[in-house]
PDB file of N, CA, C and O in Angstrom:
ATOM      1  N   UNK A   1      14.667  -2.706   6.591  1.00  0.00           N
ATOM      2  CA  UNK A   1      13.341  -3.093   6.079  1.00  0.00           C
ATOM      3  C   UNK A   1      13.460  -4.339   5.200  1.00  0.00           C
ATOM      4  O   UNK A   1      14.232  -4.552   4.266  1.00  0.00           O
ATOM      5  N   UNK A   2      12.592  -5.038   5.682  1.00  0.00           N
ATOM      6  CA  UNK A   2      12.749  -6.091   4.696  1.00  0.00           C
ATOM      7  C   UNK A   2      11.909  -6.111   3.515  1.00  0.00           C
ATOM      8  O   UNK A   2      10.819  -5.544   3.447  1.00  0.00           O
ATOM      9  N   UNK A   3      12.600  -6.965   2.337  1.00  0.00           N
ATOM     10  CA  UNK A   3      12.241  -6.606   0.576  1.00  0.00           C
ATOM     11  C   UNK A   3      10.472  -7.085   0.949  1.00  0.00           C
ATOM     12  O   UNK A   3       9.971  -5.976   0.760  1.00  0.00           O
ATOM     13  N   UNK A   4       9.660  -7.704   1.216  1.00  0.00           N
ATOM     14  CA  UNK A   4       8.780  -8.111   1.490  1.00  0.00           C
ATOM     15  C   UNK A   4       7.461  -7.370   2.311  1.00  0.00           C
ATOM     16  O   UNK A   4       6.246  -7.564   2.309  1.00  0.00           O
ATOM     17  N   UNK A   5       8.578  -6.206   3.166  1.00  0.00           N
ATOM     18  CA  UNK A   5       7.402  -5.654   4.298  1.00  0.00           C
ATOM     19  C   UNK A   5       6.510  -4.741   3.408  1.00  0.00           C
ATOM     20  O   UNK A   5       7.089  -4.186   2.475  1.00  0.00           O
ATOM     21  N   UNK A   6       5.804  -4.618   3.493  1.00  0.00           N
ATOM     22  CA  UNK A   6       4.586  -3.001   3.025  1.00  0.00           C
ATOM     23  C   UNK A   6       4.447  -2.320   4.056  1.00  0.00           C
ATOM     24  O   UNK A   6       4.114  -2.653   5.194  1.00  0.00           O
ATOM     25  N   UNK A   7       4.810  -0.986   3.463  1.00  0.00           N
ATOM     26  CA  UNK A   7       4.552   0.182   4.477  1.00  0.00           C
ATOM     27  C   UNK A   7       3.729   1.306   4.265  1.00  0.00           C
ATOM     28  O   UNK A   7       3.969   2.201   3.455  1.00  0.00           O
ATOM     29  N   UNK A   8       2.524   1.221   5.187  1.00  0.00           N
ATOM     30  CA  UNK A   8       1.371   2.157   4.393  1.00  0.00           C
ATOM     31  C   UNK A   8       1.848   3.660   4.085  1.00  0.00           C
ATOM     32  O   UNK A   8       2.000   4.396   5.060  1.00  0.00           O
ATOM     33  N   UNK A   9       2.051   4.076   3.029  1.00  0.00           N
ATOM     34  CA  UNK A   9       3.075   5.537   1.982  1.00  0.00           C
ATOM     35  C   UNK A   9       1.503   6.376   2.398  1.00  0.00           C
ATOM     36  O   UNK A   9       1.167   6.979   3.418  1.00  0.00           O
ATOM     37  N   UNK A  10       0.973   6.167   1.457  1.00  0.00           N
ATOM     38  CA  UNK A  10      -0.196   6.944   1.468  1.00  0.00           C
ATOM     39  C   UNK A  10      -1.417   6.490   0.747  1.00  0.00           C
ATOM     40  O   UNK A  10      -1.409   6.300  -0.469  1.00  0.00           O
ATOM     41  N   UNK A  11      -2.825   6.257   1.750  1.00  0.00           N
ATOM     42  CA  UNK A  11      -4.246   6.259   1.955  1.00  0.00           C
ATOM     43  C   UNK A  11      -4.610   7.065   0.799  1.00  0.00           C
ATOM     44  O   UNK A  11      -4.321   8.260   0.736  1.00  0.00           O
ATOM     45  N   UNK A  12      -5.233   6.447  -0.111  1.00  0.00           N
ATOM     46  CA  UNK A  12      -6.242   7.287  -1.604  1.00  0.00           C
ATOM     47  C   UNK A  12      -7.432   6.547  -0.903  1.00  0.00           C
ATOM     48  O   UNK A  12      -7.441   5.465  -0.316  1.00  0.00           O
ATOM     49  N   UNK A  13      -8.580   7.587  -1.171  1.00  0.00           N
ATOM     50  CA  UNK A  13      -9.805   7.318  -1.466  1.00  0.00           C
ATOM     51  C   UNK A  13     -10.449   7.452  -2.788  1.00  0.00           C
ATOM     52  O   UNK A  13     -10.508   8.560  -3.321  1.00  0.00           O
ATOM     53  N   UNK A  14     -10.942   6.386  -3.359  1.00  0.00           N
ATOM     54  CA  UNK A  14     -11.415   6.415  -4.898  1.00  0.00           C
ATOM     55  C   UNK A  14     -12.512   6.998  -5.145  1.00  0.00           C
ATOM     56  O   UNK A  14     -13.123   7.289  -4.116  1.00  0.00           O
ATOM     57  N   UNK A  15     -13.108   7.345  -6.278  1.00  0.00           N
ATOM     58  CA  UNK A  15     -14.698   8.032  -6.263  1.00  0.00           C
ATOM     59  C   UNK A  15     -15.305   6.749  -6.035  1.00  0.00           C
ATOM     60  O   UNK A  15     -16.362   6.758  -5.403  1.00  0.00           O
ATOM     61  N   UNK A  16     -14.784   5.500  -6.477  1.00  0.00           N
ATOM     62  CA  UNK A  16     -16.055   4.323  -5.872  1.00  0.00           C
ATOM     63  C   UNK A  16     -16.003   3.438  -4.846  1.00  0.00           C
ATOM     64  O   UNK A  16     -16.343   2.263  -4.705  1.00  0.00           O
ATOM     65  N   UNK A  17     -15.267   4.653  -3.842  1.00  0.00           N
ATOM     66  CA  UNK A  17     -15.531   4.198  -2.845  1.00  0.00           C
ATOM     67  C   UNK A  17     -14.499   3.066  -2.372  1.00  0.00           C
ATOM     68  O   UNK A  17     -14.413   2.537  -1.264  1.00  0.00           O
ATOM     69  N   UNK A  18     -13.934   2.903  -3.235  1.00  0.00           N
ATOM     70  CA  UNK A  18     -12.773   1.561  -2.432  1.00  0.00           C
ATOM     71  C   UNK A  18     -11.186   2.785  -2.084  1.00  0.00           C
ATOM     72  O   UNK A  18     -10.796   3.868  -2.519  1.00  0.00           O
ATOM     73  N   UNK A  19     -10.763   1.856  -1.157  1.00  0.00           N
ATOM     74  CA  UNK A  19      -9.458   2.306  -0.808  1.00  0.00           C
ATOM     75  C   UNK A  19      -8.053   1.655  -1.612  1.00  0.00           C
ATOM     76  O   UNK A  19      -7.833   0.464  -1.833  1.00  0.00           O
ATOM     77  N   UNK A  20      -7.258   2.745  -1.939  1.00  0.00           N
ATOM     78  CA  UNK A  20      -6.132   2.278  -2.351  1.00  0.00           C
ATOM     79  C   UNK A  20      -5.131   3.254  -1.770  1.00  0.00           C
ATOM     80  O   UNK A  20      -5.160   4.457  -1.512  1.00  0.00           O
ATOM     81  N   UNK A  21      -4.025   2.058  -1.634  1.00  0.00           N
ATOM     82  CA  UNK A  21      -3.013   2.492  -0.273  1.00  0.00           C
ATOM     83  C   UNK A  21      -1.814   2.247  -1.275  1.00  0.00           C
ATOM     84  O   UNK A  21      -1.874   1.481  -2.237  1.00  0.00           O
ATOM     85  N   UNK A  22      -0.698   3.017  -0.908  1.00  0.00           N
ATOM     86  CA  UNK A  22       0.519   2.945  -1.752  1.00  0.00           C
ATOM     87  C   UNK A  22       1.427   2.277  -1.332  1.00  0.00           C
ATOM     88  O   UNK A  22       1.827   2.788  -0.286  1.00  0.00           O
ATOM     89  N   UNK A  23       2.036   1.303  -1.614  1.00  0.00           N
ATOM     90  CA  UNK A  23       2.721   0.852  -0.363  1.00  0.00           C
ATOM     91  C   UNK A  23       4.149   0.639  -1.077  1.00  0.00           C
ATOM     92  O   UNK A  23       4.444   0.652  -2.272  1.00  0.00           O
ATOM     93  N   UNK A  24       4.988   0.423   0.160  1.00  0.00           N
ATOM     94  CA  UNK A  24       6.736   0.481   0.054  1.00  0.00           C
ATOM     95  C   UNK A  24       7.287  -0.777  -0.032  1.00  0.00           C
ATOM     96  O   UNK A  24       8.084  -1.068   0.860  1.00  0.00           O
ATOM     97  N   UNK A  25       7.066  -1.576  -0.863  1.00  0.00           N
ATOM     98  CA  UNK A  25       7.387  -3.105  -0.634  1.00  0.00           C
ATOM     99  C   UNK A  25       8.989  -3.407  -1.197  1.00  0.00           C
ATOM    100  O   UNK A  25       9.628  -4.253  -0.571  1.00  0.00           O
ATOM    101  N   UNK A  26       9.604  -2.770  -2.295  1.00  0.00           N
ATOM    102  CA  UNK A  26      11.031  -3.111  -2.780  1.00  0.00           C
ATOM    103  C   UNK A  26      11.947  -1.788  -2.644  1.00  0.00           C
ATOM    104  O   UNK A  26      13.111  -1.794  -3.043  1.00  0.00           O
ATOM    105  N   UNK A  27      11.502  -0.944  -2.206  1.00  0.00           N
ATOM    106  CA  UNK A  27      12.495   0.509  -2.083  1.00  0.00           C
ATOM    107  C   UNK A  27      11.782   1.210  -3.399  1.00  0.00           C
ATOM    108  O   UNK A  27      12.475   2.064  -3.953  1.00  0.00           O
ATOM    109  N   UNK A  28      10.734   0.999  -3.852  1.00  0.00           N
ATOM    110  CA  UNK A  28      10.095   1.698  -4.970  1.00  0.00           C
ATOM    111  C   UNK A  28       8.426   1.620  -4.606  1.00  0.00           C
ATOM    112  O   UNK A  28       7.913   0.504  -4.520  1.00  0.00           O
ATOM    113  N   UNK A  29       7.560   2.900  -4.387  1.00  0.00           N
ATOM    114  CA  UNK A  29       6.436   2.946  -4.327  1.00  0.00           C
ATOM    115  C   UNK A  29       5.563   1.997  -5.359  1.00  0.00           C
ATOM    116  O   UNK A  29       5.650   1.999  -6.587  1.00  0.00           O
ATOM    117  N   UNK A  30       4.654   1.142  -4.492  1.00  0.00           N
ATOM    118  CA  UNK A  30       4.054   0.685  -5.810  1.00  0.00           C
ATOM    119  C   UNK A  30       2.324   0.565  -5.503  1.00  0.00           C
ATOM    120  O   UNK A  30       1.888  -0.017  -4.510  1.00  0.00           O
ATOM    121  N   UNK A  31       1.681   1.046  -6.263  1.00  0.00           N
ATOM    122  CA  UNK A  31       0.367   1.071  -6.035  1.00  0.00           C
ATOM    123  C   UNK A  31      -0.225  -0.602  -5.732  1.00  0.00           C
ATOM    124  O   UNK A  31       0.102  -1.537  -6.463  1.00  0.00           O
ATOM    125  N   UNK A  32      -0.955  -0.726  -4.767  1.00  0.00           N
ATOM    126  CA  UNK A  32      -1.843  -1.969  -4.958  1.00  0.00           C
ATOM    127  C   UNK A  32      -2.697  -1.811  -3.362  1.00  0.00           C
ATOM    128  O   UNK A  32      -2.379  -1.348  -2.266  1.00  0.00           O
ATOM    129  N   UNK A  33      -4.120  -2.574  -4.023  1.00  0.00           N
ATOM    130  CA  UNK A  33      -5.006  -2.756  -3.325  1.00  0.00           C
ATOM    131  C   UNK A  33      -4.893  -3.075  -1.862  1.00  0.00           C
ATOM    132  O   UNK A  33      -4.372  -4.176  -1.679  1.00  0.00           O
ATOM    133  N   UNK A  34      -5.322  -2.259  -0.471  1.00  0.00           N
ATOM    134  CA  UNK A  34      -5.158  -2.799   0.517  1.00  0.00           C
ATOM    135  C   UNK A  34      -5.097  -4.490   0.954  1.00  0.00           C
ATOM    136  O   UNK A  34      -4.361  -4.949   1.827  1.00  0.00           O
ATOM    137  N   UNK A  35      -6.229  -5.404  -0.032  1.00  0.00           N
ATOM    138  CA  UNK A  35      -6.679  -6.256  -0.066  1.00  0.00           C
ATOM    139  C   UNK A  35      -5.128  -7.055  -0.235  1.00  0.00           C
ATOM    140  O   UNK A  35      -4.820  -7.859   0.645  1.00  0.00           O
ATOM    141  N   UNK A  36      -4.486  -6.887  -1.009  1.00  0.00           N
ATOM    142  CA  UNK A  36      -3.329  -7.396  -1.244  1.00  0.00           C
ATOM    143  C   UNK A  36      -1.927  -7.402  -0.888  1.00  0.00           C
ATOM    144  O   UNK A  36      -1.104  -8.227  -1.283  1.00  0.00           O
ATOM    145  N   UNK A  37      -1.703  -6.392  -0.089  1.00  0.00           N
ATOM    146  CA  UNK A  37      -0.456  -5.907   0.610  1.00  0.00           C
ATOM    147  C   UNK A  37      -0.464  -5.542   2.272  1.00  0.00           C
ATOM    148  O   UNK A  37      -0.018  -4.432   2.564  1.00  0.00           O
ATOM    149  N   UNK A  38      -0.895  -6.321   3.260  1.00  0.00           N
ATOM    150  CA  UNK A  38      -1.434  -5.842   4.613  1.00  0.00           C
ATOM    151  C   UNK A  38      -0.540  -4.901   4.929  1.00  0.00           C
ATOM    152  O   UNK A  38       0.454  -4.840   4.206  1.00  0.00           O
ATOM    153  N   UNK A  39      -0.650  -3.999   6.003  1.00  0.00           N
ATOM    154  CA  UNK A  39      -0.329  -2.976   6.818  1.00  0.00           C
ATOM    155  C   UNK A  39       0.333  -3.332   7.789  1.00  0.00           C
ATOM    156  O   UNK A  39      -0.131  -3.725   8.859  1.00  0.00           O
ATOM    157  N   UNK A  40       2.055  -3.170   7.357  1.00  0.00           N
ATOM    158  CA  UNK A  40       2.873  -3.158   9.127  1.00  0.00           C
ATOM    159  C   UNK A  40       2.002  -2.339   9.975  1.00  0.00           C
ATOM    160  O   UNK A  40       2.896  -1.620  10.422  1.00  0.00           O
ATOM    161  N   UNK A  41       1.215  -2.015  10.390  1.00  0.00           N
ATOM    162  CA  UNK A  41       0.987  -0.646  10.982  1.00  0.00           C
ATOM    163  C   UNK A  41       0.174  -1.208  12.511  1.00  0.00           C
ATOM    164  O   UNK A  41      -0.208  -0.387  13.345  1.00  0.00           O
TER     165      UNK A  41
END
């Protein structure tokens, strides 16, 4: 994997309605906005 890829961990739905996705970017989960980390997927 490369230090760079995001790997969608796991899909939150917020109470307002926006999505936040967890993603795998350095070998450590790190929260951030779909908007900001696209989806190998």
């Amino acid at each position: 994997m490369l230090a760079n890829t995001c790997v969608d961990i796991v899909n939150h739905n917020t109470p307002s309605g926006a999505r936040l996705i967890i993603y795998e970017c350095t070998g450590n989960p790190n929260p951030k906005w779909d908007s900001r980390c696209p989806s190998v997927a």
